[in-house]
C-alpha positions as CSV (number, residue, x, y, z in Angstrom):
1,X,-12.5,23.0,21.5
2,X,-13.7,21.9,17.5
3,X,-10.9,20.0,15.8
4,X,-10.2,21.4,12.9
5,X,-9.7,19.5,9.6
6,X,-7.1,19.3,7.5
7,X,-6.7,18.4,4.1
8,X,-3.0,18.1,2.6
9,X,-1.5,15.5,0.0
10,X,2.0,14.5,0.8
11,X,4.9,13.8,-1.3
12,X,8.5,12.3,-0.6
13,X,11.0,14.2,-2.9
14,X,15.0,13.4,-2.6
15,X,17.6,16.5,-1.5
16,X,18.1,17.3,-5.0
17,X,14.4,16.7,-5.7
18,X,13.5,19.7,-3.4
19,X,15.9,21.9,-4.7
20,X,14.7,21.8,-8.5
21,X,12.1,22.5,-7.0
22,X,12.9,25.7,-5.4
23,X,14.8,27.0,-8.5
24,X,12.3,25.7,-10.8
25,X,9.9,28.6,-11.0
26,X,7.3,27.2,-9.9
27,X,7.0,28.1,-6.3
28,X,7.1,31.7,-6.8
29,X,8.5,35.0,-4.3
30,X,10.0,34.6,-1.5
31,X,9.1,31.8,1.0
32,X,8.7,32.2,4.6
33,X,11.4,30.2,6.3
34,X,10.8,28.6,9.8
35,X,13.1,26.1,12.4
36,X,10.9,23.8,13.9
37,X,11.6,21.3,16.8
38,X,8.7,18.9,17.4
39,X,8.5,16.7,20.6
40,X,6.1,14.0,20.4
41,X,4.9,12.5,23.4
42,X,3.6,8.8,24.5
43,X,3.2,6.9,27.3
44,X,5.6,4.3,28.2
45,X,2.9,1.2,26.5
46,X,2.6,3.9,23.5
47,X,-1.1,4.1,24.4
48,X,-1.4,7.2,21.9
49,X,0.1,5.1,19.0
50,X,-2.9,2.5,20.1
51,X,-5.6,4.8,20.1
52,X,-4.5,6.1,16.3
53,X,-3.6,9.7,18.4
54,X,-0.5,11.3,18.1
55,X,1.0,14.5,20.4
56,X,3.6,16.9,19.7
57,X,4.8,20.2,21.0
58,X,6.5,22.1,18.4
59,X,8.4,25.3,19.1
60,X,8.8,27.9,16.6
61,X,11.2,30.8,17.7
62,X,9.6,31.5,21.1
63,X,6.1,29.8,20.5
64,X,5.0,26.7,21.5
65,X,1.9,25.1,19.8
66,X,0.4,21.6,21.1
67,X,-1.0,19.6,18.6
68,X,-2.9,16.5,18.7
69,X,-3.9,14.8,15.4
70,X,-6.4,11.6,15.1
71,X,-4.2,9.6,12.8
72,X,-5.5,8.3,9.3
73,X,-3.5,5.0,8.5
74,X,-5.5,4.2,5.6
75,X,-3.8,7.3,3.9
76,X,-2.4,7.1,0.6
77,X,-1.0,10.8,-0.3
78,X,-3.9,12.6,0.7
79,X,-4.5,13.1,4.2
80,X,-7.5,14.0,5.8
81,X,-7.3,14.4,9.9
82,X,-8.8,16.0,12.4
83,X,-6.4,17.8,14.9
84,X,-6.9,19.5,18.0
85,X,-4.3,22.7,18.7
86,X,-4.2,25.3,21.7
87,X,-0.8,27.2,22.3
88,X,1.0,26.1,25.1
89,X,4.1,28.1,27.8
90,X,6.6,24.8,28.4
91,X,7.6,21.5,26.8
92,X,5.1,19.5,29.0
93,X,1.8,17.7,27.4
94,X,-1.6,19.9,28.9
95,X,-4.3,17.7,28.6
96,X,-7.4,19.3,27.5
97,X,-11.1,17.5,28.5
98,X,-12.2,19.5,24.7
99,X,-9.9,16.8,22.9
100,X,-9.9,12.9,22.8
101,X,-6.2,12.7,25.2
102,X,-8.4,12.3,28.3
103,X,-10.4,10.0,27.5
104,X,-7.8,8.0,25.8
105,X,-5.3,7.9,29.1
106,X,-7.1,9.1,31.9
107,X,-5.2,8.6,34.7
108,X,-2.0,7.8,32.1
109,X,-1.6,11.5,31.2
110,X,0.9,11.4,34.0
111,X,3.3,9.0,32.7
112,X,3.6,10.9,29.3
113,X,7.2,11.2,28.5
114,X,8.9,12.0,25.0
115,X,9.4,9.4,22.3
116,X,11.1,11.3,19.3
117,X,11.7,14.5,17.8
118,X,11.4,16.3,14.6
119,X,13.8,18.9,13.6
120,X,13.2,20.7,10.0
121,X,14.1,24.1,8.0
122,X,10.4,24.4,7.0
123,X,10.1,26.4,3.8
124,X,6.7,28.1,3.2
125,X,4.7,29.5,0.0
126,X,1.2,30.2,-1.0
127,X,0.1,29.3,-4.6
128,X,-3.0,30.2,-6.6
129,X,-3.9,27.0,-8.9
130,X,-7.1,26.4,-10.8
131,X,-9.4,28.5,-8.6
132,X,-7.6,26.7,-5.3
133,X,-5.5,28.4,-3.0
134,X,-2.9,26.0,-1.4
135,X,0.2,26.4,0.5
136,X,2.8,24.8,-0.3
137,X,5.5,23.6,2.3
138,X,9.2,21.9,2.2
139,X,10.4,20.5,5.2
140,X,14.1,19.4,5.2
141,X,15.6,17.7,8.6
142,X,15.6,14.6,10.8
143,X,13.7,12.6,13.2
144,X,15.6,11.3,16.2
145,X,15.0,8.7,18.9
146,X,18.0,8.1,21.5
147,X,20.9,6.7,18.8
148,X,18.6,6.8,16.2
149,X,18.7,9.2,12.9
150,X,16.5,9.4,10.0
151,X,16.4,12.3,7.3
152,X,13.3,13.7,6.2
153,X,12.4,15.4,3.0
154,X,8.9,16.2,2.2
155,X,6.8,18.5,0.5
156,X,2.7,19.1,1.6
157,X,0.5,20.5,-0.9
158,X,-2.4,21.6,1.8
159,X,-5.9,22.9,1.0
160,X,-6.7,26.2,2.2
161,X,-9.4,26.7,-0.3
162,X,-11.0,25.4,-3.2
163,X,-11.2,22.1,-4.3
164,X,-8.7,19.0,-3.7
165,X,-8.8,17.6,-7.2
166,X,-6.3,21.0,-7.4
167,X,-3.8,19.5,-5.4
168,X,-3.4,16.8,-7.9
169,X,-3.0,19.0,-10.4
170,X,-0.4,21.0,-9.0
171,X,1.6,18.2,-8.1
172,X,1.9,16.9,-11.4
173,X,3.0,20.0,-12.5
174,X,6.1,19.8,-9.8
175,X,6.9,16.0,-10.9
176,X,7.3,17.3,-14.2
177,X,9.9,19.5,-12.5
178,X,11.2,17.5,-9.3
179,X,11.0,13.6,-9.0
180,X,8.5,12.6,-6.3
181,X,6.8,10.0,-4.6
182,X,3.4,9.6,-3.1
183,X,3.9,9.6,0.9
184,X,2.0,7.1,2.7
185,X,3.4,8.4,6.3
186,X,2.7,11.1,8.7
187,X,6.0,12.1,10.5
188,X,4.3,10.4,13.4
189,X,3.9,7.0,11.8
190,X,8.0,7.7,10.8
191,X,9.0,8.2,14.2
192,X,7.2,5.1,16.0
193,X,9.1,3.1,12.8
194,X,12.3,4.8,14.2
195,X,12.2,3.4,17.9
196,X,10.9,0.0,16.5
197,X,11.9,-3.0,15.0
198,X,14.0,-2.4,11.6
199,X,11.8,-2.1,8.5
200,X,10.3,-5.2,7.4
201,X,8.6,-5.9,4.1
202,X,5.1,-4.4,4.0
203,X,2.4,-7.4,4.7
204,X,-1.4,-6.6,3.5
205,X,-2.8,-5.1,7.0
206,X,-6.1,-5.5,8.1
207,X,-8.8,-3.5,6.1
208,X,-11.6,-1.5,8.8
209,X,-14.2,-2.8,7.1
210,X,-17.5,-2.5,9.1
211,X,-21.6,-3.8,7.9
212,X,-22.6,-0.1,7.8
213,X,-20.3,0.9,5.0
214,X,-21.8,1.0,1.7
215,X,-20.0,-1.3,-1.5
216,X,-18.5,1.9,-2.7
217,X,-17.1,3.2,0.9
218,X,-15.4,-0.8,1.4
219,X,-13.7,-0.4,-2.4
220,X,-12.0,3.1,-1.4
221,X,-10.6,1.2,2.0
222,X,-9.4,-1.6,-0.1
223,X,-7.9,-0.1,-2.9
224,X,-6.1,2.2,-0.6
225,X,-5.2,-0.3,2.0
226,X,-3.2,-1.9,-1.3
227,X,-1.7,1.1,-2.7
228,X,-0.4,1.8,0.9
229,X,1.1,-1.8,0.8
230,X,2.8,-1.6,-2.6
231,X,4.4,2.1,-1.9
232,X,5.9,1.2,1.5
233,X,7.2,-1.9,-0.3
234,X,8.7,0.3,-3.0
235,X,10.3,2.5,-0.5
236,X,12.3,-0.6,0.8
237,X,12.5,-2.4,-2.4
238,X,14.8,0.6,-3.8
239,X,16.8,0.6,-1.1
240,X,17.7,-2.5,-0.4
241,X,16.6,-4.7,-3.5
242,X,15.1,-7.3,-0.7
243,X,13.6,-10.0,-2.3
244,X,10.9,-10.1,0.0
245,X,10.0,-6.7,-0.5
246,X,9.7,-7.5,-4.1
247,X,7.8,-10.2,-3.5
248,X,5.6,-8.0,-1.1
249,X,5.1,-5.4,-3.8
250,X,3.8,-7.5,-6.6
251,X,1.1,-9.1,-4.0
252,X,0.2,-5.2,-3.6
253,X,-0.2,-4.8,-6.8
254,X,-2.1,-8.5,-7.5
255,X,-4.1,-7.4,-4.7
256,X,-5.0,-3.9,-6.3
257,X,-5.9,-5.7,-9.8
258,X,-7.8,-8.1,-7.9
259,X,-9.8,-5.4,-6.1
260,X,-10.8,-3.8,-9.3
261,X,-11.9,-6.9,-10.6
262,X,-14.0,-7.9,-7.8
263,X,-15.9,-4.5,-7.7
264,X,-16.1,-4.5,-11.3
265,X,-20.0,-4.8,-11.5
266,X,-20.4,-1.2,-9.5
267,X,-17.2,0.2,-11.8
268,X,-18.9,-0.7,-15.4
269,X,-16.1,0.5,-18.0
270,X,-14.8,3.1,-15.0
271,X,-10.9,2.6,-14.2
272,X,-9.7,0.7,-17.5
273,X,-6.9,2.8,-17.8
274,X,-5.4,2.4,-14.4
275,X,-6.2,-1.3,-15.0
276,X,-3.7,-1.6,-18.0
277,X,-1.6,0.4,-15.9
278,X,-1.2,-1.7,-12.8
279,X,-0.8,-4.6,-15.1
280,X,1.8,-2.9,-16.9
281,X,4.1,-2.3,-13.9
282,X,3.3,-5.7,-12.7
283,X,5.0,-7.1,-15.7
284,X,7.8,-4.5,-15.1
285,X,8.5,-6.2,-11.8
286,X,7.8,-10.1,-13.2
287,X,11.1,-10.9,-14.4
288,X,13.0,-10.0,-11.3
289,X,10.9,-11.9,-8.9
290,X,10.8,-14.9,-11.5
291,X,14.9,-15.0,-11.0
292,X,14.7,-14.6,-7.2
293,X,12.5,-17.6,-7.1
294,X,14.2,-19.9,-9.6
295,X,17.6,-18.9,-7.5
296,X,16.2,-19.9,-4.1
297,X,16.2,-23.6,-5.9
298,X,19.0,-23.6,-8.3
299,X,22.4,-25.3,-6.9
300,X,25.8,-23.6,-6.4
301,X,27.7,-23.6,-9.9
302,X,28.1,-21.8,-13.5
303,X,24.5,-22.0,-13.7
304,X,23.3,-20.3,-10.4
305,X,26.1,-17.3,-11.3
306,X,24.7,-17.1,-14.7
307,X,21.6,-16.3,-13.0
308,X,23.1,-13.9,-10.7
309,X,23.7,-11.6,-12.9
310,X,20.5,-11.5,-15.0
311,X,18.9,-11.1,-11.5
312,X,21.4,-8.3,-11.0
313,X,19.8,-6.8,-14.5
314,X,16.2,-7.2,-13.7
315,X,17.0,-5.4,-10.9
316,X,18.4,-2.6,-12.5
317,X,15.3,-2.4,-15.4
318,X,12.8,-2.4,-12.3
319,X,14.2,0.5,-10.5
320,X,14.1,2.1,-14.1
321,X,10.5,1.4,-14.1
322,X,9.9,2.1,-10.5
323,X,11.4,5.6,-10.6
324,X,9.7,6.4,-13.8
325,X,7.4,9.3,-14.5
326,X,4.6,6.5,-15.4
327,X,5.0,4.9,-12.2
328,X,4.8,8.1,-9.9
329,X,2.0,9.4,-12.3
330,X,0.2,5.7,-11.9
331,X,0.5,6.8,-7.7
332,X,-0.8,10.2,-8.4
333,X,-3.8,8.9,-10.7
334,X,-5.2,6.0,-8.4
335,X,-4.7,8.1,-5.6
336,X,-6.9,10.9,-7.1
337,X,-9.6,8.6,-8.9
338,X,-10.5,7.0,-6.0
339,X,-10.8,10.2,-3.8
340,X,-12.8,11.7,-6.9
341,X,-13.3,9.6,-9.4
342,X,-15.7,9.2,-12.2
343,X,-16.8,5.9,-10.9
344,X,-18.7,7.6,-8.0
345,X,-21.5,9.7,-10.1
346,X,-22.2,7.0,-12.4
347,X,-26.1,6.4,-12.5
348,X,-25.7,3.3,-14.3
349,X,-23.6,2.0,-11.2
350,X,-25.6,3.6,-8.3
351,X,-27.5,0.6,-7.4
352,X,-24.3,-1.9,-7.1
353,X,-22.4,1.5,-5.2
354,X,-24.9,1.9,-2.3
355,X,-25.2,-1.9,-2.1
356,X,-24.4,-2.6,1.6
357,X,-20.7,-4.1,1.5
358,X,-22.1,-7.4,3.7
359,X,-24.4,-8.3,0.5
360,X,-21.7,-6.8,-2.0
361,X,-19.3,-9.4,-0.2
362,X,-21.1,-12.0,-0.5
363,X,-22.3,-11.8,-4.1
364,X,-18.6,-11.4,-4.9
365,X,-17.2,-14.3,-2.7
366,X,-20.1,-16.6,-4.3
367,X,-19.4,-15.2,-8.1
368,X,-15.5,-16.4,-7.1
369,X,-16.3,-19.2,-5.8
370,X,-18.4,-20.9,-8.7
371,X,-15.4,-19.6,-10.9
372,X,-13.1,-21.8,-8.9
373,X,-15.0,-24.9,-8.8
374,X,-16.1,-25.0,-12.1
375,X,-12.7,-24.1,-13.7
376,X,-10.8,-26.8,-11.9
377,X,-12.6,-29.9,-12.1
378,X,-10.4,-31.7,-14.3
379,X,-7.0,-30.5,-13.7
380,X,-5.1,-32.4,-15.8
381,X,-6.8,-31.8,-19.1
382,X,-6.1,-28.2,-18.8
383,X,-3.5,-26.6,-20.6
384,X,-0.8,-24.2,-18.8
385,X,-2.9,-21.5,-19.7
386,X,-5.9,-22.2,-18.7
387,X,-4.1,-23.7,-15.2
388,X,-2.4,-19.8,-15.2
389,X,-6.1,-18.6,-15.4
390,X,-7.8,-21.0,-12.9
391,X,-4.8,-19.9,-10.8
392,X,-5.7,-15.8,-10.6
393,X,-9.1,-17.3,-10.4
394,X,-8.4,-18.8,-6.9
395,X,-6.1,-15.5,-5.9
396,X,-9.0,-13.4,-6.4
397,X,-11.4,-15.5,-4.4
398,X,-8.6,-15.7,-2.3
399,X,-8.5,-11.8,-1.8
400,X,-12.1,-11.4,-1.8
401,X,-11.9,-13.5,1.1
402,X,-9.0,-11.8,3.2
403,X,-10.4,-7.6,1.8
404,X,-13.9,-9.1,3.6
405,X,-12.8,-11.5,6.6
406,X,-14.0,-8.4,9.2
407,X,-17.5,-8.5,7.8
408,X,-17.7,-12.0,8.4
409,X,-15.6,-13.2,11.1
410,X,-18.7,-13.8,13.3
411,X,-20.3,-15.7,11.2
412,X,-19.8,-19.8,11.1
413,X,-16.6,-19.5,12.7
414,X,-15.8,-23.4,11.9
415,X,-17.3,-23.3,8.7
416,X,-15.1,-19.9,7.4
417,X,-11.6,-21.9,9.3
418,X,-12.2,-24.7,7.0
419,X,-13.0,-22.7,3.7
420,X,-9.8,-20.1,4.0
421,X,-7.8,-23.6,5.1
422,X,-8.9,-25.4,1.8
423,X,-8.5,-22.1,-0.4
424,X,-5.0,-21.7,1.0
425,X,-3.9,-25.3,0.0
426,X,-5.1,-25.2,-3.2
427,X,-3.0,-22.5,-3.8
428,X,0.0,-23.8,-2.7
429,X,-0.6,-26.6,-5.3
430,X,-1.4,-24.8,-8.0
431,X,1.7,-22.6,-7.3
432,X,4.1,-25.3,-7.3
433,X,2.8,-26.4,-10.6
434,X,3.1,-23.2,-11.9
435,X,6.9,-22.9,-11.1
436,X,7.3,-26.1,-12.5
437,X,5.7,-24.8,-16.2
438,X,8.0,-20.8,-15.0
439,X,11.6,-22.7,-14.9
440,X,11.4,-24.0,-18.5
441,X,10.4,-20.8,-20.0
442,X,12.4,-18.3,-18.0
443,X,15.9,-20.0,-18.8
444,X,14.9,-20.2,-22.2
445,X,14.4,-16.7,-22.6
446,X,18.0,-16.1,-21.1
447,X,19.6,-18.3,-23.2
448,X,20.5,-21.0,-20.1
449,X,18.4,-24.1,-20.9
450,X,21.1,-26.0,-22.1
451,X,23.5,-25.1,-19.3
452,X,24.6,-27.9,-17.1
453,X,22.3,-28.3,-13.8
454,X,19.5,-26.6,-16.1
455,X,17.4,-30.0,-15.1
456,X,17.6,-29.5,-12.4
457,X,15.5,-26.3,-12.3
458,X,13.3,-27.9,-14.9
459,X,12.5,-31.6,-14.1
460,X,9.1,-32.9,-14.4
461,X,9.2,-36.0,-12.9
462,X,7.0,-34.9,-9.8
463,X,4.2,-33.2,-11.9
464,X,2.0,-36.2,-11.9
465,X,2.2,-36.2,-7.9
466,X,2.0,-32.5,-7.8
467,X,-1.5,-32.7,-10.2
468,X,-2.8,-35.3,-8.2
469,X,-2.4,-33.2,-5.4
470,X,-3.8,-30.1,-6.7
471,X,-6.8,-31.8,-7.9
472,X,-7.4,-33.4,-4.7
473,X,-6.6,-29.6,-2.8
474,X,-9.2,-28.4,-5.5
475,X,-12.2,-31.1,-4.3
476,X,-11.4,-30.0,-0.8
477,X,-12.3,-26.6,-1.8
478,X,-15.4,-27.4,-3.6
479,X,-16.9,-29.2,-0.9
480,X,-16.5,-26.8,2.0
481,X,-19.2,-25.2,2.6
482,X,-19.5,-21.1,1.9
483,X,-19.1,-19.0,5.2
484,X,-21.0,-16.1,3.9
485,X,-25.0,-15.6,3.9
């Protein structure tokens, strides 16, 4: 049996999302309408989930089609998969020695069992759009597991011919008609979320960066392993305004600027745009995280309830932001310029893009490092800008570090324990400092540094022991010795 490969970009819309959409014109004649009941199956130890695999039966009417798709967890939107179909008489798993379920379980095929279900109306059209032909599908339903309920509304744009820059450009023409969001998860990935632990805010996740991957093939991992990060964050950050999700989503986004300024020498003027863009929802989210953080240390009083409720208000200007057409275009854009992006045919970049990403690494860590030691040798001359600077400084060295620990983590295993030890203090340091030089300026700009208890927040009396520990976190730093060749 040859998988076959599929190529669809997914998008979350809301109930009334979808149905502008059907009544918007764009999805034109009638659609062909389907109820679909999906079993997927595991074994008790989830072995599938393990092995990136996941199994269905779905039954349409009196078919039954088995289904087995090699999952792509790096996916951002786009999704490309191989998957593995054969039709099938009952509800029970047939393995097939032409897919990888064998070899995977082996003697385990027996103990597969159902895990969840997937019941949608699946709504179905084919559309013509610049020279592509695409179908176009809306599923509306739920996925359950025992007690467990969790709606689903999606729409897949997926290739049937043509090229896939089309898909991007037919779904900005339905944003402009129906809200949507970039989707980051197969209805797999949202059913072993269902029978797990409650949602949790989205931590960076290991990058499956390997020494035979080219510079350019490690920045399309990285950048999506980010973008992945900050949408799942955004998810949970609208509904539930967690403060940790927040928190969660900025790093995403700090780690997506940081990415496109470590890979800057193979991106020459490439990506400028989306730059000013990630910087400008950044900002969007500052103000709200700056209030979290000065509430976690103000005390109980006027003071703390003053802050409350400008909290309350950055909250609501971020979801503005967040749910904005220039935020869900930002999605759209990275999504597609790294997939297909102008950066790729540049000739004056080819020799930094087919770098090897061990030596790319490396260059990069080193170019960080020097950065670092240089900028911070005499902390306490330095103004609060140029401590603000030294300060991304050490993040991006810091993220170069953690995108690039799997093409290392062989390699002076001591030596690399000590470095990311001494890195990770010095931050600490310099991030106390610079919530010390925050406090001052955020409750000015709300009108609350006079307030009783506003000394509180703003004190100084502990900077000379805090630069005198950041300057001796800093020497640490410059004395380990590199990790990388």
């Amino acid at each position: 049996m040859t998988a076959a490969q599929e190529t669809e970009l997914k998008l979350q819309l809301t109930e009334d999302a979808a149905e502008s959409l059907r009544v918007s014109g764009l999805l034109t004649g009638r659609p062909k309408t389907a109820m679909q009941r999906s079993v997927y199956f595991d074994t008790p130890g989830h072995d599938l989930a393990a092995a990136s695999l996941s199994l269905r039966i779905r039954r349409t009417g009196s078919k039954r089609i088995q289904t087995i798709k090699q999952a792509d967890q790096a996916a951002v939107g786009v999704f490309s998969r191989p998957e593995w179909e054969i039709p099938v008489r009952g509800d029970t798993p047939v393995p097939d020695d032409r897919t990888p379920l064998a070899d995977v379980l082996g003697e385990q095929a027996a103990q597969l069992a159902p895990v969840f279900a997937v019941a949608v109306t699946r709504r179905t059209w084919e559309v013509s759009h610049d020279g592509a032909r695409i179908e176009v599908v809306i599923d509306q339903g739920e996925i359950s597991a025992a007690d467990r309920r969790c709606p689903i509304c999606e729409c897949e744009l997926e290739l049937v011919s043509g090229s896939p820059q089309a898909l991007f450009a037919l779904a900005r023409r339905i944003s402009a008609a129906a809200p949507l969001s970039l989707g980051v998860l197969s209805k797999s990935e949202r059913g072993y979320r269902l029978i797990g632990p409650l949602p949790q805010a989205a931590k960076a996740e290991a990058i499956p960066l390997t020494g035979d991957l080219t510079a350019a093939e490690a920045f399309g991992r990285i950048v999506l392993s980010c973008q992945r990060q900050f949408r799942l964050n955004e998810d949970l950050l609208l509904a539930t305004r967690s403060p940790e999700s927040l928190h969660q989503a900025r790093v995403a986004l700090r780690r997506l600027r940081s990415a496109l300024a470590i890979f800057q020498p193979m991106l020459g003027d490439h990506g400028a745009a989306l730059r000013e863009e990630l910087r400008w929802l950044a900002g969007e989210l500052g103000d709200a995280r700056d209030l979290d953080v000065l509430l976690v240390r103000s005390p109980d009083g006027a003071l703390r309830d003053r802050l409350r409720t400008a909290r309350a208000k950055a909250y609501d200007r971020m979801t503005t932001a967040l749910l904005s057409g220039r935020t869900r275009g930002l999605m759209l854009d990275l999504a597609e310029w790294i997939a297909m992006g102008d950066w790729q045919s540049d000739p004056a970049t080819a020799d930094a893009r087919g770098m090897s990403a061990h030596n790319f690494a490396a260059k990069a860590l080193s170019r960080f490092r020097r950065k670092v030691k240089a900028g911070g040798r005499n902390l306490a001359a330095l103004n609060d800008e140029a401590r603000h600077d030294l300060r991304k400084d050490a993040k991006k060295l810091r993220y170069a570090a953690d995108f690039f620990e799997p093409l290392f983590q062989d390699d002076h295993r001591k030596a690399h324990k000590r470095f990311g030890a001494a890195l990770s203090d010095f931050q600490d340091r310099m991030g106390a400092l610079n919530d010390l030089a925050a406090a001052p300026l955020v409750l000015e700009r709300l009108g609350l540094i006079d307030m009783p208890q506003a000394d509180r927040l703003t004190a100084t009396a502990d900077r000379d022991a805090l630069m005198r520990a950041a300057q001796d976190a800093h020497d640490r730093l410059a004395r380990a010795r590199k990790y990388w060749a």
